[in-house]
C-alpha positions in Angstrom: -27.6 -80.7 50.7 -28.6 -82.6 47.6 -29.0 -80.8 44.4 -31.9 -81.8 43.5 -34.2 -81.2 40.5 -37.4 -82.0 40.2 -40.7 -82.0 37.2 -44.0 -82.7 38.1 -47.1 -82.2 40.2 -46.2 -83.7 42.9 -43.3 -86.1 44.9 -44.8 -89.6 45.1 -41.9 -92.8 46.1 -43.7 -95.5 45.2 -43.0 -99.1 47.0 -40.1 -100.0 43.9 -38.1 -97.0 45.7 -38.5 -97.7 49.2 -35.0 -100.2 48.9 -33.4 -97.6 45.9 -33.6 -93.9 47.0 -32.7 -91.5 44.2 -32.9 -88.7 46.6 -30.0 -90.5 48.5 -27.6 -88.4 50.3 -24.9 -86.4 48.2 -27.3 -86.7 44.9 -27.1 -84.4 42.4 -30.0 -84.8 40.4 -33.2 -86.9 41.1 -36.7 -87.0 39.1 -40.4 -88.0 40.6 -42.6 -88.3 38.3 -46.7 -89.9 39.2 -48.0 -88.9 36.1 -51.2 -86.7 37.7 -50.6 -84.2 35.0 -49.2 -83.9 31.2 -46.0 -81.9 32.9 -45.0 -85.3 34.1 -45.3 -87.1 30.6 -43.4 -84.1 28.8 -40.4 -84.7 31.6 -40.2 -87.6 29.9 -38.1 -87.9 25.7 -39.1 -89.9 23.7 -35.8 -91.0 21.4 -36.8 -92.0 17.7 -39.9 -92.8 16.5 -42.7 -93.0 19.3 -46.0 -91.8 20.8 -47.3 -91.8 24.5 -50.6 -90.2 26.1 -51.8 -89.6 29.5 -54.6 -91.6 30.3 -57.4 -90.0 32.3 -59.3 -93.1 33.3 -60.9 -91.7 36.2 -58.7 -89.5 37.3 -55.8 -92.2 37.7 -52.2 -90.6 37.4 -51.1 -92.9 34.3 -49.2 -92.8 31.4 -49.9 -95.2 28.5 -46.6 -95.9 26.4 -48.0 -97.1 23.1 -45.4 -97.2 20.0 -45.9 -95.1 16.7 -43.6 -96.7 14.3 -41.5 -99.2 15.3 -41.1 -99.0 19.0 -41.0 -96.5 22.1 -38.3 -95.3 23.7 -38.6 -93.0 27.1 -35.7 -91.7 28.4 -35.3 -88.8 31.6 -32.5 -86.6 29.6 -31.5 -84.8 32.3 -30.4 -87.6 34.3 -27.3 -89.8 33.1 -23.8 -90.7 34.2 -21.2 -93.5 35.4 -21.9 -95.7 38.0 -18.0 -95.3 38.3 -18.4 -92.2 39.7 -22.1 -92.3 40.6 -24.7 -94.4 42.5 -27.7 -94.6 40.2 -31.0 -95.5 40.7 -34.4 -96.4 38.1 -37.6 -97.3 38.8 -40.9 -97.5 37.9 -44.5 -98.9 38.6 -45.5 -100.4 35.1 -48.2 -103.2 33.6 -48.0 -104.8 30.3 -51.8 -104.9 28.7 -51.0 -108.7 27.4 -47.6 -109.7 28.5 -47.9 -113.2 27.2 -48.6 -111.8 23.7 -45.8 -113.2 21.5 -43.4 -110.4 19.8 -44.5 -108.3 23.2 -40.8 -106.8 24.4 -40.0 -104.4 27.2 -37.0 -103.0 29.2 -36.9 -101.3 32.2 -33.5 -100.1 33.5 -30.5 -98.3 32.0 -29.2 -97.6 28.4 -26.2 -96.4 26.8 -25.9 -94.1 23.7 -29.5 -92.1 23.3 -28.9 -91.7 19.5 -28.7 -95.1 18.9 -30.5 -96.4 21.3 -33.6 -97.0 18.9 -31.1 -100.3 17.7 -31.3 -102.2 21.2 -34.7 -103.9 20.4 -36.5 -104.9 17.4 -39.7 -103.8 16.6 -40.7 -107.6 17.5 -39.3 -107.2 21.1 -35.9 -109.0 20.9 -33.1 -106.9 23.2 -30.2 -106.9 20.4 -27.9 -104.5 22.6 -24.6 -106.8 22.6 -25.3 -106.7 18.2 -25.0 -102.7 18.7 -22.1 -103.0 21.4 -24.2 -101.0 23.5 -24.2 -101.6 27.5 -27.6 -102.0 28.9 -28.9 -102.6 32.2 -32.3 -103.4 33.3 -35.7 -105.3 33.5 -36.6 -107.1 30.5 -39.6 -108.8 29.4 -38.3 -110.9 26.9 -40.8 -112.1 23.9 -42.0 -115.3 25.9 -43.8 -113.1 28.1 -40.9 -113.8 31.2 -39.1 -111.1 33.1 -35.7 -111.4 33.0 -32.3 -109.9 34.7 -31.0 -108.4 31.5 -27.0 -107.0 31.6 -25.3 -106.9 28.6 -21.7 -104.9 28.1 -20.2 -103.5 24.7 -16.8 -103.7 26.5 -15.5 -107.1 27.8 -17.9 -108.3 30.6 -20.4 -110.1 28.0 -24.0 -110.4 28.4 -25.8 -112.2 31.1 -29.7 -112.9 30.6 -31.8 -115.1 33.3 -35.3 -115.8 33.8 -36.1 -114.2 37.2 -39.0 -116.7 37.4 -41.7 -114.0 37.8 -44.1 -113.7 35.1 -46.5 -110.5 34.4 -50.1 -110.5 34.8 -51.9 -109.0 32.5 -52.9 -105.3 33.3 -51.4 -105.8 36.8 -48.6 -103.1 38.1 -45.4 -104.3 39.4 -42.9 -102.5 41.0 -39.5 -102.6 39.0 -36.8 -101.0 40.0 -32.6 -100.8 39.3 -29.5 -99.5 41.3 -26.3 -99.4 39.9 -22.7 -99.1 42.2 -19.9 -99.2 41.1 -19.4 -102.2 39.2 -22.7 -103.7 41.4 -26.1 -103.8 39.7 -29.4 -104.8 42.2 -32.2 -105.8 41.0 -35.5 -105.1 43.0 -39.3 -106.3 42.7 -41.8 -104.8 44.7 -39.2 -103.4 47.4 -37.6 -107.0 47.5 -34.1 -107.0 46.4 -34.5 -110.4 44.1 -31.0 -110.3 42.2 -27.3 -109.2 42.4 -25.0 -109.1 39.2 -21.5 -108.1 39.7 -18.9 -106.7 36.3 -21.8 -107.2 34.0 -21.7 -103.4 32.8 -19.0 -101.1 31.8 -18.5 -98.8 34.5 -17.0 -96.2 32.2 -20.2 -96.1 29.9 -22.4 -93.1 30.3 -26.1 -94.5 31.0 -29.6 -93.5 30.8 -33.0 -94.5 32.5 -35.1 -95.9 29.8 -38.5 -97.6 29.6 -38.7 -99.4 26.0 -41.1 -101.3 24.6 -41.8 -103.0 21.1 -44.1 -102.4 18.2 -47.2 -104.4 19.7 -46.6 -103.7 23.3 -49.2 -101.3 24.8 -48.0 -100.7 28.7 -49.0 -98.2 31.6 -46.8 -96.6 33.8 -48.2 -94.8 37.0 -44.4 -93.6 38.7 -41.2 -93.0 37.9 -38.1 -92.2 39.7 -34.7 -91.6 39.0 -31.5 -90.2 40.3 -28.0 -90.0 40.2 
């Protein structure tokens, strides 16, 4: 039986999570978080300089990321590993107010190194994670407004960065969501699996799930999920 540890109101596995499960078999810790109550939110660190509050908007179960200072960082603290010697999962439902806004960045995925991590993207939006020799592994809406398949290694495997070919609408959720094997990362939109990348991370590097977005970007997130 999975050891599994959980914050929040309530269990909600939203559609990003139908294709990654973090309550997989043989799991030792998973998080569900739909945001219905400020527990959720608090489940939730933020790493350096930032600010978030729940938004009520009739009633919805949302969290609005917006950054004090020079960005916002969101990490789960509790969950973080190998994919060497773990199968880990991220995901989360999220909308970008104006994701064609120039200078608007934002990362969904994993991150290595939580003190530090406030160096893997400017406060314009720009992922600089390979400057920092940091691994990270994730969703990334890049400064043009695209989504991209972001891997990037502070070992030997490089950095690989492509334009999925999906672009954000504004103030429209998507489902994003990242599973990591071995040396295997999949990619999934809306349930879909939409991207493979093989030895584009450091196995060895201990990750965390991360939402991070830059100075001017204001987004919402209505679930999250993660497990290991």
């Amino acid at each position: 039986m999975a050891n599994v540890s959980y914050s929040g109101s309530g269990l909600s596995v939203h559609t990003a999570t139908k294709n990654v499960d973090p309550f997989h078999a043989g799991a030792k810790k998973a998080v569900a978080l739909d945001f219905s109550s400020a527990a959720d939110i608090n489940a939730l660190a933020a790493v350096g300089t930032s600010s978030f509050t729940v938004n009520t908007n009739a009633g919805a179960g949302e969290a609005t990321i917006t950054a004090g200072g020079s960005k916002a960082k969101l990490i789960h603290p509790n969950i973080s590993g190998t994919s060497a010697a773990n199968r880990m999962t991220v995901s989360a439902r999220i909308k970008s107010a104006d994701p064609a806004e120039t200078g608007h960045g934002m990362f969904v995925g994993f991150a290595e190194d939580v003190a530090t991590i406030a160096n893997t993207m400017t406060a314009a939006g720009a992922l600089r994670a390979a400057d920092n020799a940091k691994d990270m592994v994730g969703f990334y809406k890049d400064i043009a407004g695209n989504l991209d398949y972001y891997a990037s290694s502070g070992s030997t495997e490089g950095v690989n960065e492509v334009d999925s070919t999906f672009d954000m609408a504004a103030d429209t959720y998507v489902d994003l969501a990242v599973e990591l094997i071995g040396n295997e990362a999949r990619f999934y939109r809306n349930g879909d699996l939409v991207k493979t990348y093989t030895a584009m991370h450091d196995q060895a590097a201990t990750l965390f799930p991360v939402i991070i977005c830059s100075e001017d970007e204001v987004v919402t997130i209505s679930a999250f999920t993660a497990g290991m």
